[in-house]
Each structure stands twice: as structure tokens, then as C-alpha cells.
RODO-2510 file (C-alpha; in nm, 4 decimals, decimal comma):
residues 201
     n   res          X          Y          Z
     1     x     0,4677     0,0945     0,6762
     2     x     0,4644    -0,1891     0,5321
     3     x     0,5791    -0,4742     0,7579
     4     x     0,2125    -0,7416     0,8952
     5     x     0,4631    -0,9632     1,0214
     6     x     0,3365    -1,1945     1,3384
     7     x     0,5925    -1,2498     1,5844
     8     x     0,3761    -1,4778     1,7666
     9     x     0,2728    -1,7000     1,4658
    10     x     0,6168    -1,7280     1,3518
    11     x     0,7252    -1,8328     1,7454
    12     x     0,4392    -2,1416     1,7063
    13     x     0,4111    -2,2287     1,3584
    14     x     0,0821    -2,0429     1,3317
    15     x     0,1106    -1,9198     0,9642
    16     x    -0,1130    -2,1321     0,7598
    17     x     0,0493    -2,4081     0,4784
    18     x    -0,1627    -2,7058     0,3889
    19     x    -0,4840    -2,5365     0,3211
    20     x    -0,5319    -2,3505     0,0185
    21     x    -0,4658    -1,9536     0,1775
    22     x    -0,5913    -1,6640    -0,0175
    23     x    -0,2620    -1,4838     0,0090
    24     x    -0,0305    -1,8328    -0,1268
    25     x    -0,2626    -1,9003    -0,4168
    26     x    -0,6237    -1,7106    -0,4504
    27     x    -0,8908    -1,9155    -0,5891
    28     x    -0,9278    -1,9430    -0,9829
    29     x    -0,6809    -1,6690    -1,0398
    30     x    -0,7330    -1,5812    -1,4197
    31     x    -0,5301    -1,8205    -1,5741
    32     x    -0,4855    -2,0437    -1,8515
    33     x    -0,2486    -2,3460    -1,9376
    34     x     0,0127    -2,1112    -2,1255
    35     x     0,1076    -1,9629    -1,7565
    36     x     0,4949    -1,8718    -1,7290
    37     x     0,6151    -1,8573    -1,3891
    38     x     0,8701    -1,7373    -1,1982
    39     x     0,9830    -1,7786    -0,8145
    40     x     1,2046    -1,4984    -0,6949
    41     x     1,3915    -1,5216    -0,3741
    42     x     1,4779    -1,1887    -0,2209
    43     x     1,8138    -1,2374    -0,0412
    44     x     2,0782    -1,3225    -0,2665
    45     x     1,8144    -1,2450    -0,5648
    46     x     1,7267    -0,8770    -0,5721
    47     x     1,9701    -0,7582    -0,3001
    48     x     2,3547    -0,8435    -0,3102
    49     x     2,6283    -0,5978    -0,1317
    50     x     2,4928    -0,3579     0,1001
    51     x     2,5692     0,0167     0,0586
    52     x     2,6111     0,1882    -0,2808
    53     x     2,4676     0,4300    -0,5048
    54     x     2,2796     0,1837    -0,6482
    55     x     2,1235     0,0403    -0,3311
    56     x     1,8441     0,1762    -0,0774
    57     x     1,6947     0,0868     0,2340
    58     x     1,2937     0,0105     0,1353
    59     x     1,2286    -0,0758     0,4671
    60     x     1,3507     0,1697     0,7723
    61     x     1,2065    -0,0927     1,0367
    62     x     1,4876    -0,1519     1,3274
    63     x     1,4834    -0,5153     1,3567
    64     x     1,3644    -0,5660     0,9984
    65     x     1,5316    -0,3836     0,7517
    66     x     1,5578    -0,4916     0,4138
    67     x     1,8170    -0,3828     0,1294
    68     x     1,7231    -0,3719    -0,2514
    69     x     1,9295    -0,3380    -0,5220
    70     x     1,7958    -0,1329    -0,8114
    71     x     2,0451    -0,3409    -1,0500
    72     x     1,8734    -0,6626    -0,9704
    73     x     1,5280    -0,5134    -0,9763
    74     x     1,6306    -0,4083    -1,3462
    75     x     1,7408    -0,7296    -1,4330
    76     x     1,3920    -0,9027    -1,3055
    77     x     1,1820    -0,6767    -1,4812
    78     x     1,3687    -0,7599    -1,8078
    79     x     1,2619    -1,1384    -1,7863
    80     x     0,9235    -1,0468    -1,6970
    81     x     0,9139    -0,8079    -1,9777
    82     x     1,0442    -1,0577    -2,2199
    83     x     0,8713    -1,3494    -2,1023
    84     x     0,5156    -1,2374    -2,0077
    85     x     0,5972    -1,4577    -1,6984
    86     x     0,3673    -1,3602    -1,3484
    87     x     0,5815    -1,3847    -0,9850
    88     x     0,5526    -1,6138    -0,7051
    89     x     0,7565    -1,5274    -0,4373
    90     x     0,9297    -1,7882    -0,2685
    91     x     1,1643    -1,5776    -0,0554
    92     x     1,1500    -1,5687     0,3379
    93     x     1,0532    -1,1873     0,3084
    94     x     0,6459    -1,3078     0,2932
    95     x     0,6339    -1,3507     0,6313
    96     x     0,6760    -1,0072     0,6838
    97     x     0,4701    -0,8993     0,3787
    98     x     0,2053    -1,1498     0,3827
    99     x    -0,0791    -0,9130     0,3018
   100     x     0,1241    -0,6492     0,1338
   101     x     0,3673    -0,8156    -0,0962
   102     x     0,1966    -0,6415    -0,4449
   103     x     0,2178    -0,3118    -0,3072
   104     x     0,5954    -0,4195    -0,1686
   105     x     0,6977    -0,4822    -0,5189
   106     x     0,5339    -0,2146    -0,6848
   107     x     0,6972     0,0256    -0,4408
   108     x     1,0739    -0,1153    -0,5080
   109     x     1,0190    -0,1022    -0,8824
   110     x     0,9157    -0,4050    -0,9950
   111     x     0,6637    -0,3953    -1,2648
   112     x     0,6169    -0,7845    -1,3523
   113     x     0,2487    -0,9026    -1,2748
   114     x     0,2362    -1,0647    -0,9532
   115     x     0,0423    -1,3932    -0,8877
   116     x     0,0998    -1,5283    -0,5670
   117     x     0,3113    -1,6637    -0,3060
   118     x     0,4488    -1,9779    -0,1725
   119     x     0,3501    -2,1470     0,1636
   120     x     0,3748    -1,9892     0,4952
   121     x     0,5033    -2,1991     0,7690
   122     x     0,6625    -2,0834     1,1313
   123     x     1,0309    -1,9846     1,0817
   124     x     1,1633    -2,2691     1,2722
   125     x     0,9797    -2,5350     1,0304
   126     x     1,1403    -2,3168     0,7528
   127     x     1,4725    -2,5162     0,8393
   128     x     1,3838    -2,8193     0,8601
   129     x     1,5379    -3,1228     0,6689
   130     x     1,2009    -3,1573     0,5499
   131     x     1,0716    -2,8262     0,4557
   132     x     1,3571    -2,7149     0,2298
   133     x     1,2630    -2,3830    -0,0414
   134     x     1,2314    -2,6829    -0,3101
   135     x     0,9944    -2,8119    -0,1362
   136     x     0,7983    -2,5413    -0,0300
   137     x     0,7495    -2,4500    -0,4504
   138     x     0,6661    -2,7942    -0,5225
   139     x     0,3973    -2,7466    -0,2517
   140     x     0,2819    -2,4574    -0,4369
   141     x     0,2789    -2,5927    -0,7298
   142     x     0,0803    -2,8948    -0,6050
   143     x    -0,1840    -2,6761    -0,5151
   144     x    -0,1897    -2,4835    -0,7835
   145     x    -0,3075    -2,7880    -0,9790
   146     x    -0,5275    -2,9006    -0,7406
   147     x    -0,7306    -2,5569    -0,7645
   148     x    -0,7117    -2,5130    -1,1754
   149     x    -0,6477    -2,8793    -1,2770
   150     x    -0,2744    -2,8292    -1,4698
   151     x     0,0843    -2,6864    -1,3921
   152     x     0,2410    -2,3628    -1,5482
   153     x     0,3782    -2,4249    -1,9038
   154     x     0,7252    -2,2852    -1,8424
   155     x     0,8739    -2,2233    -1,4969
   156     x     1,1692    -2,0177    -1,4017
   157     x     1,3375    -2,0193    -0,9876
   158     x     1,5617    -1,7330    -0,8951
   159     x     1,7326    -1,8252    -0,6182
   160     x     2,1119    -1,8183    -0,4491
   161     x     1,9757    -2,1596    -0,2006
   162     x     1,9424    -2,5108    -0,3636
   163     x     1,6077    -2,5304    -0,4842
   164     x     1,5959    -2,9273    -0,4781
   165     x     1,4314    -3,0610    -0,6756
   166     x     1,3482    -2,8285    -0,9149
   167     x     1,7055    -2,7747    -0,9701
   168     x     1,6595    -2,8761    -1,3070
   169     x     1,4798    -2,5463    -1,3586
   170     x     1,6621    -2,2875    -1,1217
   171     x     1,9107    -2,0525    -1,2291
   172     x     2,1539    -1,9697    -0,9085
   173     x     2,2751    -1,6135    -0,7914
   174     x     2,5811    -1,5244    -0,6036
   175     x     2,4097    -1,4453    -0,2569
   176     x     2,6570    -1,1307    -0,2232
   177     x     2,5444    -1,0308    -0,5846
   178     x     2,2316    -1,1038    -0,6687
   179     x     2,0664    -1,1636    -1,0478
   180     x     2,3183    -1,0463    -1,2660
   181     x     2,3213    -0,9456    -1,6657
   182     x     2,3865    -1,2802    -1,7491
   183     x     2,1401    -1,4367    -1,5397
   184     x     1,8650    -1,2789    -1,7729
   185     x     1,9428    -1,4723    -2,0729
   186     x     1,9541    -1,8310    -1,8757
   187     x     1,6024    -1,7368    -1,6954
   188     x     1,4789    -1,6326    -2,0934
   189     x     1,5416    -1,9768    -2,1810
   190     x     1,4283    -2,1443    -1,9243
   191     x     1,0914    -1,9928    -1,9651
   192     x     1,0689    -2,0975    -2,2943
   193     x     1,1302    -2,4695    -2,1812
   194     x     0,8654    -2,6817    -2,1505
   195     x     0,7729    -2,7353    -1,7437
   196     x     0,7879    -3,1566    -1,7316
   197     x     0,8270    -3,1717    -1,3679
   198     x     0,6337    -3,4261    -1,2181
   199     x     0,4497    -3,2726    -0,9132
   200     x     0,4864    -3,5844    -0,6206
   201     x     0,1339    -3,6649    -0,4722
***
């Protein structure tokens, strides 16, 4: 099974998010300054309609099941393929697969590399005004360059939510469709962009 979500931790805001956490960004992962990235959402992203030949349930839990679609999965693993670039995952989904999210994408087909993920915080901060998913990369990214001293060269964000304000660099689903053909193309490109985002302090 693969859910280690903490029911409790989420209830108080227990998950950890300004320290440096092994499972948001292990120390001196092999890197260098020619790093692609891409955040992938889940929801919206890599699921879109339930039900269908196409779709499957990859996690039989009762109160958290989640729904895949192999289409989308596809569709990922084409702009990884192209693009050399590693995943961060940015979706709500890591706070029920925390420790387990390389084995979680391995197991629903995805065969990009997988690098990290971004910061945890208690479901209830999620939605703050302050803590939007934007926010919660740029945090990432912030201490990614605090550990190994620059920022990817080329970053990609898959996501159906505003990503503010790295909108500049996100290419938007349908959240009843998920990544689509077309979708590969723009995400192509945009890893071949130059990442000039200024990280805030």
C-alpha cells in the first residue's frame, strides 16, 4: 500500500516546510547548472474524467482514492523523454506519498527521473492567501539554490491552478482533461527557454 499519509500532522500543520527536508529537496542531489525541471500537479495534470478504458484506480484506499489517466501519463513521459528534464512534484498528492512518491510514479508508468518534491505544509495552510502552489515552487526553488548555489536552467509547471508567479513559465490543463497532445509541444519549448525568474529573498 502505498499511502504514509499523517492525519494528525495534516490536522496541526505538523509536516515540515522551512527547513531543508530530505524528502522536498535531498542534500547535493547530483546536479549541475544545465538542470531542466519540471513541476507536475496530479489533479487536473495526469488525471482528467473519471471512468474509461483508459483510466484505473492506482490507489484502492476508501477515503483516498486516486484516478490516473494512462493518456496523460503518456503525454508526461514524452516531455521527459525529449527534454532530459527530472520531476518535482508540486501536486497535493505528497502528503499522502511523502516517503513513497518514486515508487508511486514508477508504479503508474512514469519513467521520467524523479528529483524531488515541493514543501509540505498542513492542508489548511495549503489555502491560504499566502501559501498559494506558486508560491510553494518558488519556495522550492529558493532552497534549491540555497543548497547548490544556482537555479535550474530551464523550468517547465504542469498545472490546471494558477501558478502565480511563475505563470510566465506554466503551461495550464483543463482540470477535467488533464495534459493533452498539444500540451507536449508548449512544455518542449518551454524547457528549452532560458529560466530568468528572479527567486524573491
Amino acid at each position: 500500500m502505498f499511502p504514509d499519509y499523517d492525519a494528525e500532522a495534516e490536522k496541526t500543520g505538523g509536516y515540515p516546510y522551512d527547513g531543508v527536508d530530505a524528502a522536498v529537496l535531498p542534500p547535493k542531489l547530483p546536479v549541475d547548472a544545465s538542470l531542466k525541471v519540471v513541476f507536475v500537479d496530479f489533479d487536473g495534470v495526469l488525471n482528467g474524467p473519471l471512468g474509461g478504458p483508459d483510466v484505473w484506480r492506482v490507489l484502492p484506499h476508501s477515503t483516498y482514492a486516486m484516478v490516473m489517466d494512462r493518456r496523460c501519463i503518456a503525454h508526461l513521459n514524452e516531455i521527459t523523454t525529449t527534454t532530459e528534464a527530472r520531476i518535482v512534484v508540486s501536486s497535493s498528492w505528497r502528503f499522502v506519498l511523502r516517503h513513497s512518491m518514486e515508487r508511486f510514479l514508477k508504479h503508474i508508468g512514469v519513467t521520467g527521473a524523479y528529483l524531488a518534491m515541493t514543501p509540505l505544509r498542513g492542508w489548511k495552510q495549503r489555502f491560504s492567501e499566502h501559501n498559494t502552489r506558486g508560491k510553494e515552487i518558488e519556495h522550492w526553488l529558493r532552497l534549491f539554490a540555497r543548497v547548490h548555489g544556482f537555479l535550474p536552467a530551464n523550468v517547465a509547471v504542469l498545472d490546471d491552478m494558477d501558478v502565480s508567479p511563475l505563470n510566465s513559465y506554466a503551461v495550464y490543463t483543463r482540470a477535467n482533461v488533464g495534459l493533452e497532445a498539444h500540451h507536449v509541444g508548449k512544455a518542449v519549448k518551454m524547457l528549452g527557454r532560458p529560466f530568468r525568474f528572479r527567486v524573491s529573498p
